[in-house]
Steps between C-alpha positions, in 0.01 A plus 500: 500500500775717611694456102107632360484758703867649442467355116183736461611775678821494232235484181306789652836677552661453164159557325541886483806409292271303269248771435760778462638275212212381353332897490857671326379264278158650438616809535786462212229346265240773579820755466535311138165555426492846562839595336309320196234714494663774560691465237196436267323798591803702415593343191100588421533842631791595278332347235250702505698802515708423201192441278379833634824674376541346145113572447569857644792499220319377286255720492754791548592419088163479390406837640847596317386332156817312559360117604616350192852636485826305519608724828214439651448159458878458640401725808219285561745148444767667710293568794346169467827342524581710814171414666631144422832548643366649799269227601775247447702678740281559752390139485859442559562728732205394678613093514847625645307665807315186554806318516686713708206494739464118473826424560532794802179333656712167497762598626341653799257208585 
């Protein structure tokens, strides 16, 4: 009876250790998740803003009687490219942060 008791009072002791472990875990998934969607909404945001500038370009040459030009059409390509560019970076740039974190959170646990 006596090896129960003192066997049971050592599970209740160590289960705090257990739980701690087993919720980092939930919390780095749910930390996942919301980097994720985070990162979604952003990508959708800026998106949405780069549309909103070529159209604003675009219709920038029209008023100008210019939409069917070679420089404008080039303007238009070029800042499509940099819209491009920029979203690659930041999705880069973004991944690196995640990583640092990720590793940072390991390292302290």
């Amino acid at each position: 009876m006596k090896n129960a008791i003192i066997a049971l009072s050592a599970l209740l002791l160590a289960s705090p250790v257990f739980a701690a472990d087993t919720a980092s875990q939930a919390t780095d998934a749910t930390v996942l998740k919301a980097h994720k969607g985070a990162d979604t909404a952003k990508e959708k945001l800026h998106q949405t803003e780069d549309q909103g500038s070529e159209m604003k370009l675009k219709a920038k040459h029209a008023a100008e009687g210019k939409s069917d030009s070679t420089g404008s059409k080039v303007s238009e390509g070029t800042q499509k490219a940099w819209h491009k560019t920029k979203e690659g970076t930041e999705k880069t740039w973004d991944k690196t942060k995640q990583g640092a974190e990720s590793l940072k959170n390991k390292a302290t646990d």
